[in-house]
C-alpha positions as CSV (number, residue, x, y, z in Angstrom):
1,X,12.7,22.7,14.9
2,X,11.1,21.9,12.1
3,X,12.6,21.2,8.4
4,X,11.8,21.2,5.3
5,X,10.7,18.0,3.4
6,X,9.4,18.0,-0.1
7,X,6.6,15.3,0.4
8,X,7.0,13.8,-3.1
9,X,10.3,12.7,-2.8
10,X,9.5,10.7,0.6
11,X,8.0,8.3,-1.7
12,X,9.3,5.2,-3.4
13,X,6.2,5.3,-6.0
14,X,4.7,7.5,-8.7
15,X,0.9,7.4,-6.8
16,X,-0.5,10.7,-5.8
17,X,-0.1,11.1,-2.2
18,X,-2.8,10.6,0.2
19,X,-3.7,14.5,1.5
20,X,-3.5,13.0,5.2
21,X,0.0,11.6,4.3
22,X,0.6,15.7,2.8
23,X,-0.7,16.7,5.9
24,X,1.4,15.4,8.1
25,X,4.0,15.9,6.0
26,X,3.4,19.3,5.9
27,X,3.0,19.5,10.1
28,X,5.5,17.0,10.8
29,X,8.2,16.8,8.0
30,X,10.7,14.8,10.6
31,X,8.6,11.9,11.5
32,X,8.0,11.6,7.8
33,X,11.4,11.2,6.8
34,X,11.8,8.8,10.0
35,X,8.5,6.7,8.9
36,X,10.3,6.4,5.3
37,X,13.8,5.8,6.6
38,X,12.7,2.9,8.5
39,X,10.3,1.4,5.9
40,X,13.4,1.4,3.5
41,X,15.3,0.3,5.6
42,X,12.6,-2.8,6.6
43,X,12.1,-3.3,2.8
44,X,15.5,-3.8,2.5
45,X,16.2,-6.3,5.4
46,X,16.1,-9.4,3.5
47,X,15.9,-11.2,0.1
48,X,12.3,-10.3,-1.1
49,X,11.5,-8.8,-3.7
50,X,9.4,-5.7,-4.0
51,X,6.4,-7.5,-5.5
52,X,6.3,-9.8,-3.1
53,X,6.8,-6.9,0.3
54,X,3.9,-5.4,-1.2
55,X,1.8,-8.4,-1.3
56,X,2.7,-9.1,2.1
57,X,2.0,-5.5,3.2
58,X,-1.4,-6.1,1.1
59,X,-2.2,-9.1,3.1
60,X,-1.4,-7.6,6.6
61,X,-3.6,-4.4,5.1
62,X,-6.8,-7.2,4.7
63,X,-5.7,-8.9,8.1
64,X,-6.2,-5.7,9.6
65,X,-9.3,-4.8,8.0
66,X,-8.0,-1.2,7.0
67,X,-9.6,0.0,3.6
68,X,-7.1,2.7,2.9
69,X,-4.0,1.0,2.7
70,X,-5.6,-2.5,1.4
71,X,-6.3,0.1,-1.9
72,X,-2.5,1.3,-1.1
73,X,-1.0,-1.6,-1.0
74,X,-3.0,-2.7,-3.8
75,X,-1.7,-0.8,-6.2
76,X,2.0,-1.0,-4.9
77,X,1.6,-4.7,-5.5
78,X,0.0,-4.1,-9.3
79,X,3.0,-1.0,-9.8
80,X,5.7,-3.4,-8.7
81,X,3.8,-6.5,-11.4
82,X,1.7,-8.3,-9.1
83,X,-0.8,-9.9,-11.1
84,X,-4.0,-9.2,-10.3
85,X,-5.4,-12.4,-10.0
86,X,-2.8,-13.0,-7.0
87,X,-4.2,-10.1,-5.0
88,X,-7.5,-11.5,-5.2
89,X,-6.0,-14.9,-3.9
90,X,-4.8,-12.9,-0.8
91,X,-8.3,-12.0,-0.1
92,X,-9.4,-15.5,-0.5
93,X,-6.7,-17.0,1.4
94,X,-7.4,-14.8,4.4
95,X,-11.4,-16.1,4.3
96,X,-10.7,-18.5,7.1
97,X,-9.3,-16.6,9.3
98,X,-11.3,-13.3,9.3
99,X,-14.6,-14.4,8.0
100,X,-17.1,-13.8,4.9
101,X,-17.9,-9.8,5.6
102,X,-14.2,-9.1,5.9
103,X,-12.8,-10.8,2.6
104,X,-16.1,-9.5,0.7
105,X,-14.9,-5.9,1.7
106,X,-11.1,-6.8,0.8
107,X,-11.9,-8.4,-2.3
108,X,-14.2,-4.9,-3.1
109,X,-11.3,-3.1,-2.3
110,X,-9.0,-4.7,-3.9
111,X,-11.1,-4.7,-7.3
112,X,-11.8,-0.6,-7.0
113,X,-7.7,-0.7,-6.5
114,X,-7.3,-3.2,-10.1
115,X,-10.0,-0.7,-11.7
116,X,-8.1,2.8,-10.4
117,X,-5.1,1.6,-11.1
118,X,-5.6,0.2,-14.9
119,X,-7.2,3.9,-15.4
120,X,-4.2,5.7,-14.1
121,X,-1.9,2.9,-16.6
122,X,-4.8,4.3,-19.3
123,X,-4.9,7.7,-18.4
């Protein structure tokens, strides 16, 4: 049985959403209110603040390699007051562990994110 979810208000942000996240929204409305039941509720598990969850959801984004949500994370981090200069230290700090071609994509990624996202502030 399927029910229905207004996709916009499964979101703790202001971004557009992603048409594969409307999607499966659309298809799936109950695992998307699970997905954002249990992210609240891991956001909420302990003392950090939402800047720094989205840094740290940044950083597992560039561990991982995955250009969608490094530019989601991204601009969580910069929405939540990140400075910009600390999501490129993410980048850096991850150099060691997954090499040169993986931080220069992150670091791209990340500065298309700081670009979008000071347009959209602009807009």
């Amino acid at each position: 049985m399927q029910t229905s979810v207004n996709v916009a208000d499964t979101r703790d942000d202001a971004a557009p959403l992603p048409r594969s996240w409307a999607v499966l929204a659309a298809d799936y409305p109950e695992i998307v209110v699970a997905y954002d039941q249990l992210s609240d509720a891991c956001r909420k598990a302990g003392p950090l603040d939402p800047s720094t969850v989205a840094l740290i959801k940044l950083a597992i984004s560039v561990g991982c390699g995955s250009q969608r949500t490094v530019h989601s994370h991204a601009k969580k981090a910069l929405r939540a007051g990140a400075d910009p200069s600390a999501l490129r230290q993410i980048a850096l700090t991850a150099l060691p562990t997954i090499g040169l071609p993986a931080t220069l994509d992150a670091l791209r990624w990340i500065a298309e994110s700081i670009d979008e996202q000071a347009h959209e502030t602009r807009g």
